[in-house]
C-alpha positions as CSV (number, residue, x, y, z in Angstrom):
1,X,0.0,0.0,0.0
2,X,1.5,3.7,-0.8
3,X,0.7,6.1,1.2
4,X,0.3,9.8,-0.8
5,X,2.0,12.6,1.3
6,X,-0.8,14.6,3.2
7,X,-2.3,17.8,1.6
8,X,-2.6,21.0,3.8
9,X,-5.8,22.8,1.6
10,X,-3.6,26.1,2.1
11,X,-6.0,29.1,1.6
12,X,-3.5,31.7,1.1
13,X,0.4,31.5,-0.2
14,X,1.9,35.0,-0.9
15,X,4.6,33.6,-3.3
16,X,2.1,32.2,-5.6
17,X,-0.9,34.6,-5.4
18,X,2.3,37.0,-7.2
19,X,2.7,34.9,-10.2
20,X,-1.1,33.8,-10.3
21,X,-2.0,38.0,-10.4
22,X,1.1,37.8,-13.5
23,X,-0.2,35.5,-15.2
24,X,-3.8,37.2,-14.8
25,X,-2.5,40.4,-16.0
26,X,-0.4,38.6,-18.7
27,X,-4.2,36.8,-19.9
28,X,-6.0,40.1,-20.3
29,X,-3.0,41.7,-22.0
30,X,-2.7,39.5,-24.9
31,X,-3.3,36.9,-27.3
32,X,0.3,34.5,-27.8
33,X,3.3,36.0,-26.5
34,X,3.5,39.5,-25.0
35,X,5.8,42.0,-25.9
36,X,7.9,43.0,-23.2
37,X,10.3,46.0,-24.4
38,X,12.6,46.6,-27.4
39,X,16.3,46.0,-27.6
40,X,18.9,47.2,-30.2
41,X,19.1,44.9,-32.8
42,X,22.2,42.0,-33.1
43,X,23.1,39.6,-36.0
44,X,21.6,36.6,-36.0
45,X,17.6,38.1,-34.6
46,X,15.0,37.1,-36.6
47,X,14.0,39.8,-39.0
48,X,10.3,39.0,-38.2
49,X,10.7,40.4,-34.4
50,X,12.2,43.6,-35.7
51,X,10.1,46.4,-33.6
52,X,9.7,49.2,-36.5
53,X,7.8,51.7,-34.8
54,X,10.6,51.8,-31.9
55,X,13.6,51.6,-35.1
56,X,11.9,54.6,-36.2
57,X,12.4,56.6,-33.2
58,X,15.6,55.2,-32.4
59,X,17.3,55.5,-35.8
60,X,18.4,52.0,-35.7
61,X,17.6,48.5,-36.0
62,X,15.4,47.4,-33.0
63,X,13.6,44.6,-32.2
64,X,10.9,43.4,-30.0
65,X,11.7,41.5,-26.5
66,X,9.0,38.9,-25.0
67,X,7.9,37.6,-21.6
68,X,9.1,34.7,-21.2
69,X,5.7,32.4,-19.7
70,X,8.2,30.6,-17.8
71,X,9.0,33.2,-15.6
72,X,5.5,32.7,-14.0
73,X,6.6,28.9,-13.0
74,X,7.0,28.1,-9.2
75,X,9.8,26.1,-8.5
76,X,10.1,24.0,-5.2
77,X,13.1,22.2,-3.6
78,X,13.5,19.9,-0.9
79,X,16.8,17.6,-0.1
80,X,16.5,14.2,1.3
81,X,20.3,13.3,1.0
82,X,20.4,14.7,4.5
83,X,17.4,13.6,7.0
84,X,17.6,14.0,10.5
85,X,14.3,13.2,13.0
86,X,12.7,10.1,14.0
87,X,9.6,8.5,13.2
88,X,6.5,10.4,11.0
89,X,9.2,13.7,12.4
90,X,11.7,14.1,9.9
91,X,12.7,16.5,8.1
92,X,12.3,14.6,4.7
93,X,8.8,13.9,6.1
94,X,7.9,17.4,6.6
95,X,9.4,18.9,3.6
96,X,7.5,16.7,1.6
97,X,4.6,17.7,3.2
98,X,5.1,21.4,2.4
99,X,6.0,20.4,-0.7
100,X,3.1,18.7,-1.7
101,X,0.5,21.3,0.0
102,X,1.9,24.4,-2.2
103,X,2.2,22.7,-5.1
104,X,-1.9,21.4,-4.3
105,X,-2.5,25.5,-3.8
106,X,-0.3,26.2,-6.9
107,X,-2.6,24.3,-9.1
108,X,-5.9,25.3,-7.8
109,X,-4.4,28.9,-8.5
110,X,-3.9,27.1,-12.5
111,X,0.6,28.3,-11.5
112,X,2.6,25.9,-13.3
113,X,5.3,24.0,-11.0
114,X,8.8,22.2,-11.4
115,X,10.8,20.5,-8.5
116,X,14.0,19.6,-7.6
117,X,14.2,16.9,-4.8
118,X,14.2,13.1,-3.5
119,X,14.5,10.7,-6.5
120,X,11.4,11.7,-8.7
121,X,11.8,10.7,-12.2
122,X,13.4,12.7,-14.3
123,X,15.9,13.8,-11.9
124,X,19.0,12.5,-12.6
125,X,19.1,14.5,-15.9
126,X,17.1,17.1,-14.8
127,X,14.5,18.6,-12.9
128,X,11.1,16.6,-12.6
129,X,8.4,18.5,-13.8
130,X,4.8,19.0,-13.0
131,X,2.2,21.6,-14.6
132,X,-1.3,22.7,-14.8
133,X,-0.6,23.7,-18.5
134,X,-0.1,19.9,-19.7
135,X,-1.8,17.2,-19.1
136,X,0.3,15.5,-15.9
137,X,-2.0,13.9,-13.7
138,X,-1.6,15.5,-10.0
139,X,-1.4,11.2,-8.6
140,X,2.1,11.4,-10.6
141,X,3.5,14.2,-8.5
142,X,1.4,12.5,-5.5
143,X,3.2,8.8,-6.0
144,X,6.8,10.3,-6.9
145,X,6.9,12.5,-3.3
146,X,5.6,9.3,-1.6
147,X,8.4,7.1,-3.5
148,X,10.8,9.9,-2.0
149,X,13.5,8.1,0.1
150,X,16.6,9.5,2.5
151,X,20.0,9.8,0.8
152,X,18.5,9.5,-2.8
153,X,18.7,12.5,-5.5
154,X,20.7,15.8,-5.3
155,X,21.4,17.8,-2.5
156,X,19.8,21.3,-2.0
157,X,23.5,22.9,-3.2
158,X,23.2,20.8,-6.4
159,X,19.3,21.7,-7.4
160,X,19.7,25.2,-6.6
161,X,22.7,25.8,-9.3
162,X,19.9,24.4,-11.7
163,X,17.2,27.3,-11.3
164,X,17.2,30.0,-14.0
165,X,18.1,33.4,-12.7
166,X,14.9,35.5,-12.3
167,X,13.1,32.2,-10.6
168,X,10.2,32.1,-7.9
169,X,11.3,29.6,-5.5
170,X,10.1,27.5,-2.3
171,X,12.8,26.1,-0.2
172,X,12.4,23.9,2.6
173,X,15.7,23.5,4.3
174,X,16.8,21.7,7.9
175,X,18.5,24.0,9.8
176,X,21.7,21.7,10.0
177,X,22.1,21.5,6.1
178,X,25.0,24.0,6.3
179,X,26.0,23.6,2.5
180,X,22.2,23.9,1.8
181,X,21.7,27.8,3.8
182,X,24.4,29.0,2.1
183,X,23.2,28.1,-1.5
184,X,20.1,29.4,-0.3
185,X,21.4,32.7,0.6
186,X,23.9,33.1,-2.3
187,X,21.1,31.7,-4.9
188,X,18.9,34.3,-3.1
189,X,20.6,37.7,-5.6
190,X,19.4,36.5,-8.2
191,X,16.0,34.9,-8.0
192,X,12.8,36.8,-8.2
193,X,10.9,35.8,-5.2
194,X,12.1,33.2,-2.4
195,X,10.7,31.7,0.3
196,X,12.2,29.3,2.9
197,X,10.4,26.8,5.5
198,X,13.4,26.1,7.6
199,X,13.1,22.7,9.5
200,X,14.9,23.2,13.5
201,X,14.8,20.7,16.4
202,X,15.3,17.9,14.6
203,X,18.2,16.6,16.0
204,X,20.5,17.9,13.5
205,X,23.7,19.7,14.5
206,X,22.7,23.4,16.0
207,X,26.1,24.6,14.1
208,X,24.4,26.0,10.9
209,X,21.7,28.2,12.9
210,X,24.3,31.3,12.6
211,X,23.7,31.0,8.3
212,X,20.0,30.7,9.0
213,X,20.1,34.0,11.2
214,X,21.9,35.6,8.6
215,X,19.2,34.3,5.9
216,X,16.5,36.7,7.9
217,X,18.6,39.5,8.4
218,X,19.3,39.4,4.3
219,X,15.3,39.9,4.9
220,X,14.5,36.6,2.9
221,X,11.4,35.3,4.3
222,X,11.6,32.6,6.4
223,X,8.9,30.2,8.2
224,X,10.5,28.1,11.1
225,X,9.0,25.0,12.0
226,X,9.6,22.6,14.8
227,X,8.2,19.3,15.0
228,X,4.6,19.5,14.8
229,X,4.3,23.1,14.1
230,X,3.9,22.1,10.4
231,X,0.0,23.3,10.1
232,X,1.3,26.3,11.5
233,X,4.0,27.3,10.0
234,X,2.0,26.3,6.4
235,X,-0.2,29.0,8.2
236,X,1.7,31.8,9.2
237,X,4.0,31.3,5.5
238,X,0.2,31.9,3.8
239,X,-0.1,35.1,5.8
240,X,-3.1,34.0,7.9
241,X,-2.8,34.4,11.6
242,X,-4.3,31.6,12.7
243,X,-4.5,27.8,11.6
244,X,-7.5,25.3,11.6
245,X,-8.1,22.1,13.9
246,X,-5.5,19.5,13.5
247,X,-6.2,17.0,10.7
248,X,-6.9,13.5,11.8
249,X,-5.4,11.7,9.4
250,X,-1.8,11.6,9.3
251,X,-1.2,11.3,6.1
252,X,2.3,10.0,4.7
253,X,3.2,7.4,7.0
């Protein structure tokens, strides 16, 4: 029997209302691909993009620049190479749990997603991918983060160098990955939006919390959570200032 990962049914996620309001804004704008500026012309541009209105006014060559759809895609890591807990309280356990609840919110709010994380096909050459914009059944992301194991797929370091500069990211990082915070914090300059659930009192080593100190005062946002303080921390990372009765069901076992 497989167990799916439990679902928080998150009513509010800041990092993904701001790429659901883009892509809104993006629908009303246009038909196909918007146009997003003008650039000076270089060899090798099609001709068919040239902008000639704005090669008027500039005197030279200029063509048009688009918006990229993939910008508005929500990408979420998680690292089970290191686990530390015990139990149904680990930090693989709870990450995939986060994991599974935004991506659930993403797609109600029709936000394509792609993560990095555990051993979920597809990512030993390259990020697995899941997305309201084909047709990927929601049970294949569902049976891949229940499939997750400890000490399978990359570590946090590894997916982070893989996200496109300009990315909206979820992290969810223990507290004793010390390679992981720093990726975090030096991937953190050049992503768009970033968000971190950092996992604490776990029985990992306290030696990293200086690089997770240093993450807030870099005023990245960060939702600490301790063992079961996961509703609330899915809670408070939403915005909302209280959360709802426990679940009874437990969920991933």
């Amino acid at each position: 029997v497989l167990v799916y990962p439990q679902v928080y049914p998150l009513q509010r996620m800041a990092l993904v209302d701001g790429l659901a309001g883009a892509v809104m804004q993006r629908q009303k704008s246009r038909v196909g691909m918007e146009i997003a500026g003008s650039r000076p012309y270089f060899p090798g541009d099609p001709r068919r993009h040239i902008h000639w209105r704005n090669t008027a006014r500039a005197g030279r060559p200029m063509v048009k620049e688009f918006e990229d759809p993939r910008d508005q895609t929500l990408c979420l890591l998680f690292d089970s190479t290191q686990v530390w807990g015990e139990g149904k309280d680990t930090t693989l356990e709870y990450a995939i749990k986060v994991v599974a609840s935004v991506a659930d919110y993403a797609r109600r709010n029709r936000i394509s997603v792609r993560i990095w994380g555990g051993n979920l096909p597809g990512d030993t050459t390259g990020p697995s991918y899941y997305s309201t914009q084909v047709e990927t059944p929601w049970s294949e992301l569902l049976r891949g983060l229940a499939l997750a194991a400890p000490g399978e797929g990359r570590s946090l370091a590894e997916s982070l160098e893989q996200l496109p500069p300009g990315s909206s990211a979820l992290v969810v990082v223990s507290a004793g990955d010390g390679p992981g915070l720093r990726a975090v914090g030096q991937a953190a300059a050049r992503l768009h939006r970033l968000a971190v659930v950092a996992l604490e009192g776990f029985g990992e080593p306290e030696s990293s919390s200086s690089l997770l100190d240093a993450l807030e005062l870099a005023r990245v946002s960060v939702a600490r959570c301790r063992p079961g303080q996961l509703p609330e921390t899915l809670w408070k990372l939403g915005g909302l200032p209280s959360p709802p009765a426990p679940p009874i069901i437990s969920g991933r076992f």
